[in-house]
Backbone as a printed PyTorch tensor [residue, N CA C, xyz], in Angstrom:
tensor([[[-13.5660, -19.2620,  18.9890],
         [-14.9210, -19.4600,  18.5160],
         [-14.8710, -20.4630,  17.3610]],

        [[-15.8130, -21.2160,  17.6160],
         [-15.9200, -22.5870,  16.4180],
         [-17.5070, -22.3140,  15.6250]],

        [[-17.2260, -22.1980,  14.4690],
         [-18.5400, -22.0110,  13.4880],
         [-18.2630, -23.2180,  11.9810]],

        [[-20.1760, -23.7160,  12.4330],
         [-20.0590, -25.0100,  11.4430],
         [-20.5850, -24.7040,   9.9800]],

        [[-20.0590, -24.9350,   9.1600],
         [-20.5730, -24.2730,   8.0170],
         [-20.8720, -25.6120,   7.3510]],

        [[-21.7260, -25.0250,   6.1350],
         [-22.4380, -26.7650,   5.2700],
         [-21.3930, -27.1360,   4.2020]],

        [[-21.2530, -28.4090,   4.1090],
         [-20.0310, -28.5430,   3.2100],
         [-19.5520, -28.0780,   1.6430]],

        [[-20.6970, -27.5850,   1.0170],
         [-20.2860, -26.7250,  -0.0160],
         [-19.9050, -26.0030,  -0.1250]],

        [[-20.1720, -25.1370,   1.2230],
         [-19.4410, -23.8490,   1.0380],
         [-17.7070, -24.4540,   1.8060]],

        [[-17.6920, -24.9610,   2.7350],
         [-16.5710, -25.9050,   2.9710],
         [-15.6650, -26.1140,   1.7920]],

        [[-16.1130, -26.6220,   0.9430],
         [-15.3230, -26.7710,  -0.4070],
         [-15.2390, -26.0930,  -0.9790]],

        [[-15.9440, -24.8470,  -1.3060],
         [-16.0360, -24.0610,  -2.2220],
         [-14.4580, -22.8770,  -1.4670]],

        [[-14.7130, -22.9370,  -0.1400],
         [-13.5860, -22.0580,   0.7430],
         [-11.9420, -22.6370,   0.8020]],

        [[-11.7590, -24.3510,   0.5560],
         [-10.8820, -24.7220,   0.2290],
         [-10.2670, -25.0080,  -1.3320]],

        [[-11.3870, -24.6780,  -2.1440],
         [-10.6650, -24.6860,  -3.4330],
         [-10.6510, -22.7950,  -3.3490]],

        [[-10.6040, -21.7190,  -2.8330],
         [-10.3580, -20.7800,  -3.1330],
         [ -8.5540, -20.3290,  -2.4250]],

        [[ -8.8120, -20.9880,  -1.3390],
         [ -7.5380, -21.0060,  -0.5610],
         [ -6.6290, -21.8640,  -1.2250]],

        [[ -6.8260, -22.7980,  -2.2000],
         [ -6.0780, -23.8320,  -2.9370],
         [ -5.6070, -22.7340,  -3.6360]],

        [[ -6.3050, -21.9800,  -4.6340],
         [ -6.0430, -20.9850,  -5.9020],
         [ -5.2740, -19.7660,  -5.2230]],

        [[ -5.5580, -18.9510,  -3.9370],
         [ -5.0090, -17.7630,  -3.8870],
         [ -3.6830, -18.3090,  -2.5330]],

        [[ -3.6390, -19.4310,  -2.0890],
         [ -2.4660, -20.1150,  -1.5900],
         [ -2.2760, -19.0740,  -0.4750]],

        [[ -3.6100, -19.5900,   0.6450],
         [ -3.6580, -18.3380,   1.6620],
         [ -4.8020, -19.8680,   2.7630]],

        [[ -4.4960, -19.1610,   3.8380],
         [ -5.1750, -20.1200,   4.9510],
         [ -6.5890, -19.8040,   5.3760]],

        [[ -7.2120, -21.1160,   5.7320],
         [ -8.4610, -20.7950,   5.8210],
         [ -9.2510, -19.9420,   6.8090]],

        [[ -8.5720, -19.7920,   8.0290],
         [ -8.8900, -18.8060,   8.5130],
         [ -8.4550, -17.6510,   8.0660]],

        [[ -7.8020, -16.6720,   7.1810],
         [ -7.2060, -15.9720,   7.3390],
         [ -8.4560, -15.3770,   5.9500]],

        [[ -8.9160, -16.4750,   5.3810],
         [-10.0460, -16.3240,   4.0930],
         [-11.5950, -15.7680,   4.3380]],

        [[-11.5250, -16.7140,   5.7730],
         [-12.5440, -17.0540,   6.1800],
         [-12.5140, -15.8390,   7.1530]],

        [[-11.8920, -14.9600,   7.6660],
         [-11.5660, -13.2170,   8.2160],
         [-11.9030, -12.4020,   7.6270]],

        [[-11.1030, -12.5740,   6.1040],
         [-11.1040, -11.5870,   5.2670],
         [-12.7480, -11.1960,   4.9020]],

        [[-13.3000, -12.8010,   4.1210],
         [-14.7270, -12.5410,   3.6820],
         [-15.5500, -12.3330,   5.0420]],

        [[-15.3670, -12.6770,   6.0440],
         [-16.4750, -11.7550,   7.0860],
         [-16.0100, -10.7660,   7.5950]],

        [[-15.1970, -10.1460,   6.9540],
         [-14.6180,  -8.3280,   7.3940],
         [-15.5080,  -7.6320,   6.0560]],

        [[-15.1480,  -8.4600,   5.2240],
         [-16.0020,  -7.5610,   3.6280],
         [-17.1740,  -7.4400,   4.2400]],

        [[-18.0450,  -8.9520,   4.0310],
         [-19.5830,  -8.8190,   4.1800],
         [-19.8040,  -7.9870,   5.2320]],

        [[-19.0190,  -7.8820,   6.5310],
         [-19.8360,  -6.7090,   7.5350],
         [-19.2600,  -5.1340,   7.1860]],

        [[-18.8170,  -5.2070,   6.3240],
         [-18.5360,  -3.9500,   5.9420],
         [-19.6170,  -3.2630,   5.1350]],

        [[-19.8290,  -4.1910,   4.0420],
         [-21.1030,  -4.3040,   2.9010],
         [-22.1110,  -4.0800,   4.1270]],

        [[-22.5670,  -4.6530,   4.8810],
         [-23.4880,  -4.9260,   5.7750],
         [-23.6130,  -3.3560,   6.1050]],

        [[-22.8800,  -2.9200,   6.8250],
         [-22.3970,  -1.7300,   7.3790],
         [-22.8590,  -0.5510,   6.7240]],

        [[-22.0180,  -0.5660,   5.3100],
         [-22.9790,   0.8340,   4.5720],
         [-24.0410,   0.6910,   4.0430]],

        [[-24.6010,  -0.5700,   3.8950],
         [-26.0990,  -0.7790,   3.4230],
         [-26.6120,  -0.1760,   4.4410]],

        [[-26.3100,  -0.7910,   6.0600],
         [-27.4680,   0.0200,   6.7190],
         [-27.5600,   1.3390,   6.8660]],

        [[-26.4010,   2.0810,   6.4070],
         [-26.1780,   3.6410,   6.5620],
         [-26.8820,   4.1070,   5.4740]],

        [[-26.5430,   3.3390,   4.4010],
         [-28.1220,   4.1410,   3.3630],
         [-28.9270,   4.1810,   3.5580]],

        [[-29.5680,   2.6440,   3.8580],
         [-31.1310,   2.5110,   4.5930],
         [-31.6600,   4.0050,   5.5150]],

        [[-30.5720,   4.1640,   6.4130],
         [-30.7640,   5.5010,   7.3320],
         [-31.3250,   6.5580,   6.5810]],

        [[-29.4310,   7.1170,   5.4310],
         [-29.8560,   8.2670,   4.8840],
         [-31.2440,   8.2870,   4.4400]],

        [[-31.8040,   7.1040,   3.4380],
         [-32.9660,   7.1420,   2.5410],
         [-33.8880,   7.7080,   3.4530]],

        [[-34.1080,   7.0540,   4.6900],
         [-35.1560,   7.2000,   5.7820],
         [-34.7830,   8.9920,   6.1250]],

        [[-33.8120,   9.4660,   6.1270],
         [-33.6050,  10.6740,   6.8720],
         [-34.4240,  11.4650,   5.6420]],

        [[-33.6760,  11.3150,   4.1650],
         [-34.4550,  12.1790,   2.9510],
         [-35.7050,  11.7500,   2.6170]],

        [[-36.9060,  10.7750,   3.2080],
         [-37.9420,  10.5910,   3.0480],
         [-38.3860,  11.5170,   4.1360]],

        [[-37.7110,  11.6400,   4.9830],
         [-38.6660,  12.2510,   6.3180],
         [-38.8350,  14.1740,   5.9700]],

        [[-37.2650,  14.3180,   5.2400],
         [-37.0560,  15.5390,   5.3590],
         [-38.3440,  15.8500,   3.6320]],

        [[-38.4580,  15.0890,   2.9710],
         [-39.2270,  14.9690,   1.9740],
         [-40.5350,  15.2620,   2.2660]],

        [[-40.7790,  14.6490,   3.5760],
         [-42.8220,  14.8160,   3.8430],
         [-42.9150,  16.0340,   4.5100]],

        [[-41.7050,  16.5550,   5.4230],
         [-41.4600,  17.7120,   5.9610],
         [-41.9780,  19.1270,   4.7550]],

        [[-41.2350,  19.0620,   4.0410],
         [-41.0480,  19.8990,   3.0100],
         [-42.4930,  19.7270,   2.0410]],

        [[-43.1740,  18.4860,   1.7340],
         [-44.3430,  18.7520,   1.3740],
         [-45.1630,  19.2460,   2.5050]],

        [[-45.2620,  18.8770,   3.1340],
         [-46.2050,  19.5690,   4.3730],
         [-46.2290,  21.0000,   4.6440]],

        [[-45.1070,  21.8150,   4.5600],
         [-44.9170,  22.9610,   4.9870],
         [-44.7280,  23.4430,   2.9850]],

        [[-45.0080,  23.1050,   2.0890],
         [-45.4780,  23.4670,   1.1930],
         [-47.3440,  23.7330,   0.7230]],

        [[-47.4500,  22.6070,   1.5360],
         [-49.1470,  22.3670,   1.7070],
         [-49.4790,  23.5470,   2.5630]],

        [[-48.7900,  23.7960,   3.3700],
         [-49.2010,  24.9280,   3.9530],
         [-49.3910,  26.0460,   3.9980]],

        [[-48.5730,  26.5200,   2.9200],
         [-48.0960,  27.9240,   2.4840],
         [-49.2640,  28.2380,   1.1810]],

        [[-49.5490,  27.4040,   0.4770],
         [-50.5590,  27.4080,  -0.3880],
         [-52.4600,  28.3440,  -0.2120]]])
């Protein structure tokens, strides 16, 4: 797979591989294993939040009720 990236970040990926003396694919792996990782438990919070909002209106409702 071939992916074109804009040249700043181009440079910005070869002066990091200059400094940690590591190859550009192997950089360019690493940071899209992080970000979909990041990616990954963001959306699992998103979930939880959604699960404790739901269980939240639940619980007012059946408080409203008991009243």
């Amino acid at each position: 797979m071939q992916i074109v990236i804009q040249k700043e970040t181009q440079e910005k990926v070869e002066q990091v591989c200059d400094l940690l003396g590591v190859k550009k694919q192997e950089l360019v792996e690493r940071a899209l294993l992080l970000y979909l990782d990041n990616l990954n438990r963001y959306l699992e919070l998103k979930q939880e939040i959604r699960e404790w909002d739901a269980l939240s209106d639940e619980a007012l409702l059946n408080f409203e009720k008991s009243l």
